[in-house]
N, C-alpha and C positions, 0 to 999 in steps of 0.2 A: 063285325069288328070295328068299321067304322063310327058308326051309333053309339057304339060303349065310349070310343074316343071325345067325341062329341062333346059327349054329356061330363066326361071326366075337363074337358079344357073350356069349357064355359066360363065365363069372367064370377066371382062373388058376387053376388048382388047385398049381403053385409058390408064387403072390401068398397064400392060404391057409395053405399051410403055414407060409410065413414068417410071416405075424400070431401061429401059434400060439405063440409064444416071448412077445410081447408081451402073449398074453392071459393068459397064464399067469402072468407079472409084476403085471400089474395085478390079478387075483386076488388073488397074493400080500397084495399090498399093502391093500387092502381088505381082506380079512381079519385083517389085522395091525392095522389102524386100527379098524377098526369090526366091530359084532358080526354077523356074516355069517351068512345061513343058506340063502343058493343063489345060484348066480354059475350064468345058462344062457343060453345062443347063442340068441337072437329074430329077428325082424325077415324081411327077404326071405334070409339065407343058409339060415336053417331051415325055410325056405318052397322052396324050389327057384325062387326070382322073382327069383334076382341076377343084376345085370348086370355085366359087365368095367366098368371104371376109374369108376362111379358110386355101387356098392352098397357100403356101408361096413357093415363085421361091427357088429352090434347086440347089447351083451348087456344083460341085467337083474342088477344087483346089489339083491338083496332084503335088506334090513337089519331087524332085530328091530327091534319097535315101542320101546322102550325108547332106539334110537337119533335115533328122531324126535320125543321128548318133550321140552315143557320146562315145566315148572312142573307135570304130571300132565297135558296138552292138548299134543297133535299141533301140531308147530310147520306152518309154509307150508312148500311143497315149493320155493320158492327157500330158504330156510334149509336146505335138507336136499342141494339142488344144488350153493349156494354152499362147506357143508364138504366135501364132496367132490369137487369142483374143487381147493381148497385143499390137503385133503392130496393128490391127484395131484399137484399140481404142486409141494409139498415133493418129493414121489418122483422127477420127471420136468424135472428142469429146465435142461435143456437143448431139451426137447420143449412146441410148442406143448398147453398145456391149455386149453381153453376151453367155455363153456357153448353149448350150442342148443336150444333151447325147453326141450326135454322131455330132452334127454342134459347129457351131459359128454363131450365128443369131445378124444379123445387122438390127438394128428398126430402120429405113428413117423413118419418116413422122409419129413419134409416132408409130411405127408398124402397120401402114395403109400397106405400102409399104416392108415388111420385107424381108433380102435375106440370106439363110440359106448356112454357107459353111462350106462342108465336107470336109476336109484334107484328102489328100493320098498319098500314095507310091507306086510306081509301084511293082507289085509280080510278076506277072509272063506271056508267051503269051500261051492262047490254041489256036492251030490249027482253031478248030470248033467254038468258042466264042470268041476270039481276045484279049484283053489286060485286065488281074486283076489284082485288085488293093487291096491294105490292107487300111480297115479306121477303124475308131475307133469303137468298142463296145458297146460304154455307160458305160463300166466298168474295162478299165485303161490298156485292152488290145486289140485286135486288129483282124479284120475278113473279108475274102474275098469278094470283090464282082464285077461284071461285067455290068456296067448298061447299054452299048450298046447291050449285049447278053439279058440281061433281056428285055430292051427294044424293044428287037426283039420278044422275047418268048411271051410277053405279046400283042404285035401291029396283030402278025399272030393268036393268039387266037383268036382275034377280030376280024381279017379277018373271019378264022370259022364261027363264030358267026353271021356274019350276018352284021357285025359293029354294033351290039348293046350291046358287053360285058361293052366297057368304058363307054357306059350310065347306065348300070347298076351298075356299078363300084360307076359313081358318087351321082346313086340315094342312094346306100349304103351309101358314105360318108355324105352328108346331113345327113342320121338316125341318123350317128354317133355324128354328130355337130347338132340334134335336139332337146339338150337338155341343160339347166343352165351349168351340167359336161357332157362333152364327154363322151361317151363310149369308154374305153380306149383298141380300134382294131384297131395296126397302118396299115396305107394305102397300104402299101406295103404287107403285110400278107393277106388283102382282094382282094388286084390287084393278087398278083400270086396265090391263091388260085382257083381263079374264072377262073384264064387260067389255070390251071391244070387240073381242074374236068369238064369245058367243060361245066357248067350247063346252059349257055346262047348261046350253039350250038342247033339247028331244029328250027322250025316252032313256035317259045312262043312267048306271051307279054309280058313286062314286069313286069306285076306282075304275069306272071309263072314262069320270073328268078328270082324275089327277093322273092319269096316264097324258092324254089330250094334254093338260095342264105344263105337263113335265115337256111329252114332245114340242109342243111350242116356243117353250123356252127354247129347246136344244136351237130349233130351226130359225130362231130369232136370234141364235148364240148370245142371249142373253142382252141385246141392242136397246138402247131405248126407246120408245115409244112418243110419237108425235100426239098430243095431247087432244084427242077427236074431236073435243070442243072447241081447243084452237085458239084457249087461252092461257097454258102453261107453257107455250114451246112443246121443248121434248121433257117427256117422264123419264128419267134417265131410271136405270135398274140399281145399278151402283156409284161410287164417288171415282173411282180409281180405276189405272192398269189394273192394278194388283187384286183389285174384289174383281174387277173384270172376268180374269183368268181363273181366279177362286169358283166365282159363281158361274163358267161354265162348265167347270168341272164336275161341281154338284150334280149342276142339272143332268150332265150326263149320265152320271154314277144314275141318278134315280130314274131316268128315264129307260135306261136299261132292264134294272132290276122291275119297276114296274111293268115292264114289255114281258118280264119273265112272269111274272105274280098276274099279269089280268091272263096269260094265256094256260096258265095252272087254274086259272079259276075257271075258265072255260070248259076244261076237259075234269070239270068237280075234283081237282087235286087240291083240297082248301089247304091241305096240310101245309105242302110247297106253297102255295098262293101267303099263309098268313107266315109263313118264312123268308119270302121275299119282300112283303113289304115291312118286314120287321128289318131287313137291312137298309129298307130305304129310310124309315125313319129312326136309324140307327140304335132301334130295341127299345126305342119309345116308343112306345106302342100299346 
């Protein structure tokens, strides 16, 4: 059941290629605008965690500290959001440009095609993790982060695993996108969590990790996660009370019903087993 999911939620590799014309454009432009010094693919497409029609291509435009200064002091990283919104959208204006938290997302093609860009500054080099970067918060200031290092931490977890963490990664994300509202668990708090605790490392199926997956959340109630590297702070899971209480709830619901569906699988009841986890991913399935 899994397997067939799988292959059904796989990113376009057509929908891909076409972005690349517009990533390239907007490159351009950012570099024309401002003083550039690495424009690089982040997020779940350089993670192998993307899903068909949810995962939108993530890059980091890194700007010289020089661009975020005013007066000799580091302006807020909405000052640094807001000019780069601005001039995209001098570039783009026939195309929605708009901010989200921590991007600048540019809607190509009605947001068929959307490319989300994160503004940053270079912080500082470790040794052991290589170049951090300062991007924005969500909330007007400013917070470390390393997504070549993450992307390592995360890619060798997987290795562990068997190479089946980022499948279960992605059969999460679906749960999460299984419903009218999201479950509001951002992607990045389920990607390192799942490499942290190791729960899709020995001999499972898939619905032994997304059970494991699920119980953890419950037993975490959903907290966030002190960043193992120990250079983002905390991976927070949600923004808010209110997702807080959302997304424990979830978890619950699914941890349940999956407690019901792995132990119908055990006793070969697939019938009940592919019944309950059709509630948890609310008949998407």
């Amino acid at each position: 059941m899994f397997a067939n999911l799988l292959l059904k939620i796989q990113p376009y590799e057509g929908e891909l290629k076409r972005a690349q014309s517009h990533t390239l454009t907007v490159r351009s432009r950012l570099n024309r605008s401002f003083d550039l010094s690495r424009f690089a693919k982040i997020g779940s497409h350089s993670r192998g965690t993307a899903i068909r029609w949810y995962s939108d291509l993530d890059f980091i435009a890194v700007l010289r500290k020089n661009e975020a200064k005013w007066g000799g002091r580091i302006v807020s990283s909405s000052t640094l959001l807001n000019r780069v919104r601005d001039d995209l959208q001098d570039r783009y204006t026939q195309t929605a440009v708009r901010r989200d938290m921590q991007a600048i997302v540019v809607d190509f093609a009605g947001g068929q095609r959307s490319l989300d860009i994160v503004p940053a500054i270079f912080s500082r080099f470790l040794p052991k993790h290589g170049p951090v970067y300062s991007i924005p918060n969500g909330l007007d200031d400013w917070i470390e982060t390393s997504p070549d290092s993450h992307n390592r931490y995360i890619k060798l977890a997987n290795l562990r695993a068997g190479n089946k963490m980022t499948r279960v990664i992605q059969l999460l994300k679906w749960w999460k996108h299984s419903r009218q509202n999201p479950i509001p668990i951002t992607s990045f708090h389920i990607e390192m969590l799942l490499a942290f605790s190791g729960v899709c490392s020995g001999v499972k199926s898939y619905t032994q990790c997304l059970y494991e997956a699920f119980k953890l959340m419950v037993e975490r109630e959903c907290r966030g996660l002190r960043d193992p590297l120990g250079i983002s702070g905390v991976i927070y899971a949600v923004q808010t009370d209110a997702q807080w209480q959302e997304a424990k709830i979830a978890a619950n619901h699914a941890y349940t019903h999956a407690g019901v569906a792995l132990a119908a699988e055990q006793r070969r009841d697939f019938e009940e087993a592919n019944r309950q986890w059709a509630i948890v991913f609310n008949g998407n399935i």
